[in-house]
C-alpha positions in Angstrom: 138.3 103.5 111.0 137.3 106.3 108.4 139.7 108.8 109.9 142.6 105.9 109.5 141.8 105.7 105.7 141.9 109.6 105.5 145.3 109.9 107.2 146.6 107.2 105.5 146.4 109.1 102.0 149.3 111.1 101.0 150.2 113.9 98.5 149.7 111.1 95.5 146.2 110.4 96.3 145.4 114.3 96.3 147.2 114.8 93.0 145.3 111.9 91.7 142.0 113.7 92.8 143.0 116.9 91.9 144.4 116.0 88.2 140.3 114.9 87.2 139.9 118.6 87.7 142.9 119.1 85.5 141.2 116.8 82.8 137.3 117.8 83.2 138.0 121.4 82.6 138.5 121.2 79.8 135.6 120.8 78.7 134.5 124.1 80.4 136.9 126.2 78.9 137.2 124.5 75.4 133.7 123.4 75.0 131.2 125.2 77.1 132.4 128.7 76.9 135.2 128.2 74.0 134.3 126.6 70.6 131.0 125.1 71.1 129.3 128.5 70.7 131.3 129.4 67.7 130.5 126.2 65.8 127.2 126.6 66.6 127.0 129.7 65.1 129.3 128.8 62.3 128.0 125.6 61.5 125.0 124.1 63.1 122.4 127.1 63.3 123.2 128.7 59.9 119.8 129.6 59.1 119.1 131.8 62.1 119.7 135.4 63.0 122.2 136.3 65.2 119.2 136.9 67.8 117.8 133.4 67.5 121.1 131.7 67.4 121.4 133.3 70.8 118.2 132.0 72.2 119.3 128.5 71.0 122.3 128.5 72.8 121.0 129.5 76.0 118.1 128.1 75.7 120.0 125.0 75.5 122.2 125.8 78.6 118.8 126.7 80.8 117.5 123.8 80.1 120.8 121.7 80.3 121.1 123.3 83.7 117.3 122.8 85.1 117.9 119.2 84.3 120.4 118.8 86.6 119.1 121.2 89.5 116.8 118.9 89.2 118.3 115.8 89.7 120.7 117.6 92.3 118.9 116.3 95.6 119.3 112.6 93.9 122.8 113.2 93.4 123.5 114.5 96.4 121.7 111.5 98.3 124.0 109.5 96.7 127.0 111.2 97.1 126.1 111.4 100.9 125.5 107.7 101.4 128.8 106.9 100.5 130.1 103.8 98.7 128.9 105.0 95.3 130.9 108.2 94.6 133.2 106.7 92.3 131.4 104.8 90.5 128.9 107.6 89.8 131.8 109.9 88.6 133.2 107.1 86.8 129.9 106.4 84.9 128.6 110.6 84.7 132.0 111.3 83.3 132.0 108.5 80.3 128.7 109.8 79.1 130.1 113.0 79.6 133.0 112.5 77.4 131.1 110.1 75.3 128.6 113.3 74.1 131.1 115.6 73.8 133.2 113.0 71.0 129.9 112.7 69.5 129.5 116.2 68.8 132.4 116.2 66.2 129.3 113.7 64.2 126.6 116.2 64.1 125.8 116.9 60.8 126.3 120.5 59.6 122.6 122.5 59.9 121.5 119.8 62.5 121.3 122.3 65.6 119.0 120.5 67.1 120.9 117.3 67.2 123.5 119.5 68.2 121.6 121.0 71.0 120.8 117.6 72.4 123.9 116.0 72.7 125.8 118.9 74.3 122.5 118.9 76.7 123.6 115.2 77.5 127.4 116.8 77.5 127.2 119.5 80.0 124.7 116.9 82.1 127.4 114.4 82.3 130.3 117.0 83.3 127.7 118.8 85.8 126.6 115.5 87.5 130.5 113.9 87.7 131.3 117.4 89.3 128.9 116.6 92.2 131.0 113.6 93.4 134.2 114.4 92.6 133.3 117.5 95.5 132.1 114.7 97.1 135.3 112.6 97.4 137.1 115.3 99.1 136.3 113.4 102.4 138.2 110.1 100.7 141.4 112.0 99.8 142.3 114.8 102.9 142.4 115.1 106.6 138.8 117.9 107.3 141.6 120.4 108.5 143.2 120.1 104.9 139.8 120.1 102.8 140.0 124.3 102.2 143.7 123.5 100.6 143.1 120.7 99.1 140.2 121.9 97.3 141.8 124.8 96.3 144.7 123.0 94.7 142.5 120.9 92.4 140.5 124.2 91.4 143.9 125.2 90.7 144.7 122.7 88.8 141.4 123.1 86.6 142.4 126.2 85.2 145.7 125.7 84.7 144.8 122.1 82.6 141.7 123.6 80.6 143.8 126.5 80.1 147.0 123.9 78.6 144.2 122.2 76.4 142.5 125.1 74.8 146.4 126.5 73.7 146.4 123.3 71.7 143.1 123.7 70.8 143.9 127.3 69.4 146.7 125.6 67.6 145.0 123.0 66.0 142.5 125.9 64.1 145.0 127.9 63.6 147.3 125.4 62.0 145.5 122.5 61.2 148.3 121.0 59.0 150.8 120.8 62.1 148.0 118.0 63.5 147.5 116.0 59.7 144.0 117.6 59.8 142.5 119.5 56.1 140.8 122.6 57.2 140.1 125.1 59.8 136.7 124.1 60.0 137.6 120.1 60.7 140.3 120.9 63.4 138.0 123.3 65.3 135.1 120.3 65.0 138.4 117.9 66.2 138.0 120.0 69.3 135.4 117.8 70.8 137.7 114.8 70.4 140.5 115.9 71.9 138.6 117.4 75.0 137.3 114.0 75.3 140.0 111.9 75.4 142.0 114.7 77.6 138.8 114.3 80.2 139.3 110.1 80.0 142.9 110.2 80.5 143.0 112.4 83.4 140.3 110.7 85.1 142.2 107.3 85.3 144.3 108.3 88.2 141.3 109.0 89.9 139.9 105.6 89.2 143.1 103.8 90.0 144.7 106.0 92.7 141.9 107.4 94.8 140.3 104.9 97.0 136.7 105.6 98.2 136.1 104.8 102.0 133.4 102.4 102.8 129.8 103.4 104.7 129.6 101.6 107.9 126.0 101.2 106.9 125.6 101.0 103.3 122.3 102.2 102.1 119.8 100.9 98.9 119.3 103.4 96.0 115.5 104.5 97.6 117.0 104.8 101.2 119.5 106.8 100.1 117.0 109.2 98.3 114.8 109.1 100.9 117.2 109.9 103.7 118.9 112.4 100.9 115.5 114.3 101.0 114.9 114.2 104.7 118.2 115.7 105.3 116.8 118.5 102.9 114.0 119.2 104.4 115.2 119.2 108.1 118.2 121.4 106.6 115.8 124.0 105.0 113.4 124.2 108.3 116.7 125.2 110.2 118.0 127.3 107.5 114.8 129.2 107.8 115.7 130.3 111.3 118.9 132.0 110.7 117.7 135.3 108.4 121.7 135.8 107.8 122.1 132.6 105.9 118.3 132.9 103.8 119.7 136.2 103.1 123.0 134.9 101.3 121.8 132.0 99.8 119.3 134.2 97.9 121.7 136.7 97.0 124.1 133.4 96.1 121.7 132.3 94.0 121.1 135.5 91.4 124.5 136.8 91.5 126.5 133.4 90.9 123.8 132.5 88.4 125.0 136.1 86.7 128.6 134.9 86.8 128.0 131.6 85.4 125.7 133.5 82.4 128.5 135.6 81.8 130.8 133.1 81.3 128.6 130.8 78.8 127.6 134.1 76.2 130.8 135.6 76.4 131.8 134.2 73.1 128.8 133.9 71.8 128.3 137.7 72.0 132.1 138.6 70.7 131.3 136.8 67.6 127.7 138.7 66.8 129.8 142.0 67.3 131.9 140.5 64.1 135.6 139.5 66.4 137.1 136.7 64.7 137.5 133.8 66.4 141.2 134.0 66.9 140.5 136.6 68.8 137.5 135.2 70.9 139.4 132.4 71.9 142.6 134.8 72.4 140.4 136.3 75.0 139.1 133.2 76.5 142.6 131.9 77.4 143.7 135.5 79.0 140.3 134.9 81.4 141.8 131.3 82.4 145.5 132.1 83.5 144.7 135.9 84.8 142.1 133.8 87.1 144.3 131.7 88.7 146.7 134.2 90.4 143.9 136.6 90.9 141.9 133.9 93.0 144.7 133.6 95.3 145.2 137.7 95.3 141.1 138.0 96.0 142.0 135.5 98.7 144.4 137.7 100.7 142.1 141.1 99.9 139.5 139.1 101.6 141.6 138.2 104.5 142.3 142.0 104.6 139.0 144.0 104.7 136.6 140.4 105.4 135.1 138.6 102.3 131.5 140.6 101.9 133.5 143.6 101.4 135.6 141.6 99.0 132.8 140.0 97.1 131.1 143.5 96.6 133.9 144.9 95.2 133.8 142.0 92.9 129.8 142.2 92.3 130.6 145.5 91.5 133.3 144.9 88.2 130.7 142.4 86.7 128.0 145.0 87.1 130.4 147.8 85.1 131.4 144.5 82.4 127.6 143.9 81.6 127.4 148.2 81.3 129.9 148.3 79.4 129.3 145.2 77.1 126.3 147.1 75.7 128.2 149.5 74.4 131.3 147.8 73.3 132.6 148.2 69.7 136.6 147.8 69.7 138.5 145.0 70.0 140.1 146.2 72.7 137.3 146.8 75.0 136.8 143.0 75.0 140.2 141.9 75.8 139.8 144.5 78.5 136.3 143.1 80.2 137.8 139.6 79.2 140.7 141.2 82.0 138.2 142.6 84.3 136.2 139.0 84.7 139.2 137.4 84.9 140.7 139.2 88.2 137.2 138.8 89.8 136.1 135.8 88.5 137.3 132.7 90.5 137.7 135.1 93.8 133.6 135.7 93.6 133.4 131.3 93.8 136.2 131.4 96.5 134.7 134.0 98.7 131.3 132.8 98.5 131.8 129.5 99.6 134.4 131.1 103.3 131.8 133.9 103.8 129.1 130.7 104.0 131.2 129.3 106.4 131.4 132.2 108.5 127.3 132.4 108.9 126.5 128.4 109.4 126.6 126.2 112.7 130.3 124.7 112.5 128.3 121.2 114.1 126.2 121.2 111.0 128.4 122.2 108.3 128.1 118.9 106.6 124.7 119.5 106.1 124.7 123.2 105.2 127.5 122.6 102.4 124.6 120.1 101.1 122.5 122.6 100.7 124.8 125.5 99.6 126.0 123.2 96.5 122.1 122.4 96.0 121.4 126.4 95.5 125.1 125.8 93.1 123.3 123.7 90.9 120.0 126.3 90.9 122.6 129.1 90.0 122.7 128.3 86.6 119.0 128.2 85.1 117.9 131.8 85.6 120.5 134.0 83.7 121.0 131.8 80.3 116.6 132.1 80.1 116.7 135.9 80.9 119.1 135.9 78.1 117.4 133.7 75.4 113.7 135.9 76.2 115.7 139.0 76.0 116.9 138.4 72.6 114.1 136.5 71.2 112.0 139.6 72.4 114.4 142.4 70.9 116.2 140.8 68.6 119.3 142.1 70.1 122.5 140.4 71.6 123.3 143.7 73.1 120.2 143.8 75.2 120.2 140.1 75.7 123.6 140.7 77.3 121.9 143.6 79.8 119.5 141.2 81.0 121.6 139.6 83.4 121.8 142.9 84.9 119.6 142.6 88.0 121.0 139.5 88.8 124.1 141.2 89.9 121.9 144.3 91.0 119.4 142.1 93.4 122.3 139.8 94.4 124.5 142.4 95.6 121.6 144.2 97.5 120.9 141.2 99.3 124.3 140.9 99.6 125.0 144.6 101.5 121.6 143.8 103.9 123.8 140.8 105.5 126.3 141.0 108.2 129.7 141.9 107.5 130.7 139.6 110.5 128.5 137.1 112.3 128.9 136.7 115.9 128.2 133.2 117.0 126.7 131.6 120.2 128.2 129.9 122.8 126.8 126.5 121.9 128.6 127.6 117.9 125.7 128.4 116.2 125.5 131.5 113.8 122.8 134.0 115.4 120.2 134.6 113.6 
């Protein structure tokens, strides 16, 4: 019956799918990497140093992150049990988009209100995230998930790259949008981001339709079988040393991309580039990513995807070298370049070398635990950064510190096979 439902959905049902990519990214680009930072330096931690503004920030994106890793196993259980994975994105995003409209009401000097709210913010886009991946099953045929998922991460940069042009607009020229100042349009920010994640998750809510469990499980059976699953998943993950070694490098090395991404801003503006600029460099990252995901694809294809990914590993290793030594202009918009060709072929290559080293029976299962270690990926890098600057007092060194993530990542990386040979019953050797 379930594989009915999945053939009867067409190319409207994947577009409504895909298009709550379109809307949620938004808030990535124009909130968690874009202005957020800069009016938190600007406005709501005025009477800091550049050093301790920085260990707010990440501070506040460790922590934001550790909350959900956290809760990732619950969510997951969930999401696995079926007949709640809209109604858990549906409810995650609202208070998602509800916190990030609220920000444009924090109170100028109120960081800490500020901190909180885009906690509850980033918790709320983070947590939807994990069931919109889960719905993939509701809206395509298995042999069409790869292309189908790769549209709606299409999609994502393409809309959070349309929004933060307007965004960039409204600062710019506030009076084209009936708004005073600089200052209030770039606070407006949050409300437009908001209402552009609402209104793009409606098609979602009215065009995708969920397919039902045949055995519908309780809240605490569905965390206790969630957690089972995890456990018998880690005790066979344990016996293939090519998969431990990935996931571990997975872990630091994503967790460096995802740091880079959050203090790029954050570090432009303590090197004194205006926030035009900042911004200018933001949206270059967003559309040089999208071709150069699908290019990374075919290079992957070419010479196999570790190869691929270490040449990728590599340009964020010269990027942080180079960021502690950056002074021009220039050099930024040319590491904002260099992430931006590497960038979303690192995620895509990732997740088709995993496939290459788990037990096609139990992908299901490994995938589980792949996004799990995702969610993990996220809490290491912004700490290392907020110690390192609270320690030194420098941005520059703060920035450095996410150095061995890419360093210890990529070794572990290199000591994994290039190709893995599998058994005859389709399990990855160990």
């Amino acid at each position: 019956m379930a594989s009915k439902q999945r053939t009867a959905h067409g190319r409207g049902t994947v577009l409504a799918w895909a298009l709550y990519d379109w809307g949620n990214s938004a808030f990535a680009t124009s909130v968690l990497v874009g202005f957020f930072p800069l009016i938190f330096n600007q406005y709501w931690s005025t009477d800091a140093s550049g050093a301790s503004t920085t260990t707010r920030l990440m501070t506040a994106n460790g922590v934001a992150s550790l909350v959900l890793a956290l809760c990732a196993p619950l969510l997951g259980a969930t999401a696995d049990s079926g007949g709640w994975r809209k109604r858990s994105l549906m409810t995650f995003a609202a208070c998602g988009a509800a916190a990030t409209a609220g920000l444009f009401f924090v109170p100028q000097g109120a960081w800490i209100v500020a901190v909180v709210v885009f906690g509850a913010a980033s918790v709320g886009f983070a947590a939807a995230n994990v069931f919109y991946d889960a719905m993939l099953i509701d809206v395509a045929r298995e042999e069409r998930f790869d292309r189908v998922s790769a549209f709606g991460y299409a999609l994502g940069y393409i809309g959070g790259g349309v929004l933060l042009a307007v965004n960039m607009a409204m600062v710019l020229k506030p009076e084209w949008f009936g708004l005073p100042d600089a200052e209030t349009a770039a606070r407006a920010v949050f409300l437009t981001v908001a209402g552009w994640w609402a209104i793009f998750t409606l098609p979602l809510v009215f065009g995708v339709r969920e397919q039902a469990p045949e055995r519908p499980r309780s809240l605490p059976a569905a965390v206790s079988h969630g957690l089972s699953q995890l456990m018998r998943t880690f005790r066979r993950i344990r016996q293939l040393r090519p998969v431990v070694l990935f996931l571990a490098a997975y872990w630091l090395y994503i967790d460096g991309v995802n740091t880079v991404m959050k203090v790029a801003v954050d570090f432009g503006y303590k090197l004194g580039f205006g926030q035009q600029d900042l911004l200018t460099a933001l949206l270059v990252v967003q559309f040089v990513s999208f071709p150069a995901a699908l290019g990374f694809g075919r290079l992957g294809e070419r010479m196999g995807p570790k190869r691929a990914l270490m040449i990728g590993l590599s340009v964020y290793v010269g990027v942080t070298l180079w960021a502690a030594f950056l002074d021009a202009l220039w050099e930024f918009y040319v590491l904002a370049c260099a992430v931006g060709l590497v960038q979303g072929g690192v995620f895509s290559l990732s997740r088709s070398y995993y496939a290459r080293l788990i037990p096609r029976e139990e992908a299901a299962e490994f995938y589980g635990f792949y996004n799990m270690v995702g969610k993990f990926a996220a809490v290491l890098g912004p700490f290392l950064v907020a110690g390192a600057a609270a320690l030194t007092g420098s941005t520059r060194t703060a920035v450095v510190a996410i150095l061995p993530l890419f360093l210890i990542g990529g070794a572990l990386l290199a000591a994994g096979p290039t190709k893995a040979p599998r058994k005859a019953d389709g399990g990855a050797n160990s």
